[in-house]
N, C-alpha and C positions, 0 to 999 in steps of 0.2 A: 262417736267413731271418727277416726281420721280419715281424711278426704286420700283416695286415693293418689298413687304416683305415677301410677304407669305399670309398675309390677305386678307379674301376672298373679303370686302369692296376693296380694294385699288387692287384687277385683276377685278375686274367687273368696277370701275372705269378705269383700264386701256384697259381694253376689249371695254367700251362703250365707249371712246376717238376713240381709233383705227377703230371703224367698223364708227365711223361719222365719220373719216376722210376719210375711204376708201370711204364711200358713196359719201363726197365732189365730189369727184372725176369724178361720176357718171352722179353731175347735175351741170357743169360748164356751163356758157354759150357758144354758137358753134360760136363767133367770133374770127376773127383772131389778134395775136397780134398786136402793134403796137412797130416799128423800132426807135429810137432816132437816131440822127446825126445831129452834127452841132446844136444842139437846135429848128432841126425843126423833125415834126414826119411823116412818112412814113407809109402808110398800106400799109400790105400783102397780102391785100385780094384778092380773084380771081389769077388771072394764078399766079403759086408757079416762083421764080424768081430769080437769085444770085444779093444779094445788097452788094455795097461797097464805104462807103463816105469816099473822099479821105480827106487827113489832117486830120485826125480825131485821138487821142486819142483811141478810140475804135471800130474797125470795125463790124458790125454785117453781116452776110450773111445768105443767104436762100438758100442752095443750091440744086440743079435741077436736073433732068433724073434719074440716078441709085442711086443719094443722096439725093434724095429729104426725105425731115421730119429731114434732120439734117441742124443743124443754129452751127456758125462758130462765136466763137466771139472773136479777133485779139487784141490780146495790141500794140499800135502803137504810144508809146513813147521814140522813137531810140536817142532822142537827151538826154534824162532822164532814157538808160536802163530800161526801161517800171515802171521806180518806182511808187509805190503807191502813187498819190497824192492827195488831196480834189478831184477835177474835174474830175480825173478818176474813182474816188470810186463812184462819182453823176454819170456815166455816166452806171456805171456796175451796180448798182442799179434799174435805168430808165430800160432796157435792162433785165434782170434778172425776173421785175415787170413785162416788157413785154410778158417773153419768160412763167411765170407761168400759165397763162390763155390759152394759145395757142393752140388747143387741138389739130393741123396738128405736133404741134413737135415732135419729136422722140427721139432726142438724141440731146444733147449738147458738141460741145468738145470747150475748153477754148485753145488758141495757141497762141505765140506771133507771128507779122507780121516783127519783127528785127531779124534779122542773130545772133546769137549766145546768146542770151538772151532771160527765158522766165519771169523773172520779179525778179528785182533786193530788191524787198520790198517796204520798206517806202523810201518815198523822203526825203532825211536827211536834203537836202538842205532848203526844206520848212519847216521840222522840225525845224530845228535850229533858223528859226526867230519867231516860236511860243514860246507865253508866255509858263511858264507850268502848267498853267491853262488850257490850250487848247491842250496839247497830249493828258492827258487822254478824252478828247472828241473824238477828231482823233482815240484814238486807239479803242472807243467805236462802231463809226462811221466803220473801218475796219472789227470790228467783226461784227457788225450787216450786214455787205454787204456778208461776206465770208459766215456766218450763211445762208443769203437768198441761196447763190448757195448753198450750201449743204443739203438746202431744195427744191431744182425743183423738180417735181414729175416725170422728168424724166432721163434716163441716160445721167450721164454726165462723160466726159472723160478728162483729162490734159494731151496735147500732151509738150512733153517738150524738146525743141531741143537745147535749152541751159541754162544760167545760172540758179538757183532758188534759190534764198537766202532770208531769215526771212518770213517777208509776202508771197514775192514768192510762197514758199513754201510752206507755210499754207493755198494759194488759190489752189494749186494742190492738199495740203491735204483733199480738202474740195469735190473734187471731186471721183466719187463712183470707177472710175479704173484710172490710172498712167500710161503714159507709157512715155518713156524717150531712145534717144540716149543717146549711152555708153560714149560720150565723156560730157553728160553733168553736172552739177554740182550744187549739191543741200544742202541744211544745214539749219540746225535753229540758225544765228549766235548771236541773240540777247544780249548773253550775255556777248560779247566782249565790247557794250558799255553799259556794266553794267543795262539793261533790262531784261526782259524774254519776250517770245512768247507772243502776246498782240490779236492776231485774232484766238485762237483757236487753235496753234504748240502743246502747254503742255496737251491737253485733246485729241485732234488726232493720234498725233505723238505717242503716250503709246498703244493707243488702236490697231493700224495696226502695229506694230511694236513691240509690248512688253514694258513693264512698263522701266526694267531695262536699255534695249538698248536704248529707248528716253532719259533714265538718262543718261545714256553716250554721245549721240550725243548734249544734250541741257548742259551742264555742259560743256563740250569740244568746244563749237560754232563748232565740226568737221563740212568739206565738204566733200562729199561723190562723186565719179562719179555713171554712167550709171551701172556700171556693180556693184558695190558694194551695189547700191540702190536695183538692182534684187537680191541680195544675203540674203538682209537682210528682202526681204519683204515690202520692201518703195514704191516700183512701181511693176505691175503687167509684162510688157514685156519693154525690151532692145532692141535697136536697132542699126547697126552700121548708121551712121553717112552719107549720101550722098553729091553730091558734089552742091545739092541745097539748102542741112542745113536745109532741112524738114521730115527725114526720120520719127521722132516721129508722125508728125503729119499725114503724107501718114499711117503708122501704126494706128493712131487714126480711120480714114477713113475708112480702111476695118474693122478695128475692130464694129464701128458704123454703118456699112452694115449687119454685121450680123443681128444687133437689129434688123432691119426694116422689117423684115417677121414677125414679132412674133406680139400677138394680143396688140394693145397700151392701151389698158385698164389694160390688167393683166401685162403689166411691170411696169405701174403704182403703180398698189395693191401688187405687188411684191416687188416692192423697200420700199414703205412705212410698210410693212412688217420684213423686212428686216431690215430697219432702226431701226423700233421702240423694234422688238423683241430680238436685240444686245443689249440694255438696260437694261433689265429685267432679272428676271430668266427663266429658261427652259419652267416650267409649265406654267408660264406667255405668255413666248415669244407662246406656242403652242397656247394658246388663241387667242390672237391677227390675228395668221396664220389662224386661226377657221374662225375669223371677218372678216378677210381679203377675204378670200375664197369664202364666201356665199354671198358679191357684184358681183362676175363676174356671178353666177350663173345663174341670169336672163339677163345676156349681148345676144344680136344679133350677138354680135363676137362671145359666146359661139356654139351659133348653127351653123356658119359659120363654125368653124369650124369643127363640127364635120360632116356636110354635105361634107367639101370638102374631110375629110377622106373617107368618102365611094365613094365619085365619081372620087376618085383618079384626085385631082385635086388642086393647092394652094389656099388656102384659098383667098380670096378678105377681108381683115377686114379694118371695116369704123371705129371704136373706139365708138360704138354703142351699 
C-alpha cells in the first residue's frame, strides 16, 4: 500500500485496509497448523509437542511446558553454511504458510541448528550454474519468502549466534527484534560481487538503522560484529557468546517468554499496527491505531482480562 498524502480519500482507504486486516485476524479459522518435513506433513493438533525431522534442511519445532506457543525454526544446512538455496527457500515458505494460520502460536524465533553460522545467504554455488535468466527469478523467489516472514501476524525473533551475510541478513532483517552474540558477524556484502541486496537489505537496513549508515554499510559490503551491531541499532540485544554457541538463541527464549502472558489477539493487532503505521504519516498512522483498537474491543480476552485485574489473579486468555 502506498504511504499516505494527506488526503482524506487515501486515510479512509488506509484506515479501511487496516481495520479489515485487523478484523482478519478475528475470524481465522481455529485449526492447527500444519508442519512440512522431509516432504511429508505433520499435524499439530491435540497434545502441543517438540518436533524435530532429522536431515532436514529446515527444522520446525513446537515447543512445550513453559515455551509452549513458540515454534523454533532451525537452518540446518552445515554442509552449505545454511546458504539460501531453491529447496530451502520451498521449505521456509511450506512452514511460514503453515505457521500464518496457527492461532496456538505466539512467537517465532528463526535460528540456525550449525555452530557458528546463522546463514551465509545465497548459494553461490547453485547460483553459478544458473542461466541469468533465472537469478532474477531466485532473487524474486527470496524476497517473496523473506516478505511472507515479515508478514507473520506474530512476533518473531532472529537469534543470531553466528555468521549473517547478504540474504543472511536480510532474513534477520525481516524479523520484528534481533538479537545477536557479540562475536557474531553480520553485513550486506552484495556488492563485492557487483550486486545489491536483492530480498529486501536496501529498504530494511535504511529504515532500522538510518538512511545514511545503510549507505555506508551497503556501499562498503562492511561486516559488523555483535557488539557494533548493538551500537548502531542493527540488533536489539548482545550477547557474550557461550561454550554451546547458543547464547543468542537462549536470549531469544526468554525474551519470547515474556510474550506469552500477554493477550495473543492484541499482539496481533499491535504488531499489524505497528507495521502498517511506520509507513504512513503521523495522523494516518493514529487512524489505523483507532482501527486497530476497536477489534480487540469486543474480544473475550478483553474481559478476561479485566476480571483477572479485579480478582487479582493472571489472566487465562484463549485468543477469543
Amino acid at each position: 500500500m502506498a504511504a499516505a498524502l494527506g488526503g482524506l480519500g487515501l486515510l479512509q482507504g488506509r484506515v479501511g485496509l487496516a481495520a479489515a486486516a485487523a478484523a482478519a485476524f478475528f475470524s481465522r479459522p481455529g485449526c492447527r497448523a500444519l508442519v512440512w518435513g522431509g516432504g511429508a506433513v505433520f499435524s499439530s493438533a491435540g497434545r502441543s509437542y517438540s518436533f524435530e525431522a532429522k536431515e532436514e534442511e529446515l527444522r520446525v519445532r513446537y515447543l512445550d511446558d513453559e515455551h509452549k506457543g513458540i515454534v523454533v525454526l532451525g537452518l540446518n544446512r552445515s554442509h552449505a553454511r545454511n546458504a539460501l538455496n531453491k529447496n530451502l527457500l520451498k521449505m521456509m515458505t511450506k512452514a511460514v504458510d503453515a505457521l500464518k494460520s496457527d492461532k496456538k502460536v505466539r512467537t517465532v524465533i528463526f535460528r540456525s541448528e550449525v555452530p557458528g553460522i546463522f546463514c551465509a545467504g545465497a548459494d553461490l554455488k547453485e547460483r553459478a550454474k544458473m542461466h541469468s535468466s533465472e537469478v532474477g527469478s531466485f532473487a524474486s523467489k527470496a524476497r517473496a519468502t523473506i516478505n511472507e516472514m515479515a508478514n507473520l501476524p506474530v512476533p518473531t525473533i532472529a537469534a543470531i549466534d553466528g555468521t549473517a551475510l547478504g540474504g543472511g541478513l536480510e532474513l534477520a532483517l525481516a524479523c520484528d527484534i534481533r538479537v545477536a552474540a557479540c562475536s557474531a558477524k553480520m553485513g550486506l556484502v552484495e556488492t563485492k560481487l557487483a550486486i545489491i541486496p536483492g530480498a529486501g537489505g536496501t529498504q530494511r537496513l535504511p529504515r532500522i538503522i538510518g538512511v545514511s549508515l545503510a549507505k555506508e554499510l551497503i556501499f562498503s559490503a562492511r561486516i559488523v560484529d555483535g557488539e557494533e551491531a548493538k551500537s548502531i541499532g542493527l540488533i536489539s540485544h548482545v550477547v557474550e557468546q557461550n561454550e554451546a554457541g547458543d547464547a543468542a538463541y537462549r536470549r531469544a527464549l526468554i525474551l519470547a517468554r515474556e510474550f506469552l502472558p500477554q493477550g495473543p489477539l492484541a499482539m496481533r493487532v499491535a504488531k499489524l499496527a505497528i507495521n502498517q503505521g511506520m509507513e504512513v504519516d503521523l495522523v494516518t498512522g493514529l487512524a489505523i491505531e483507532e482501527a486497530c483498537y476497536a477489534q480487540t474491543i469486543p474480544t473475550k480476552d478483553r474481559i478476561e482480562g479485566l476480571l483477572a485485574f479485579k480478582e487479582k489473579r493472571p489472566p487465562c486468555y484463549k485468543g477469543e
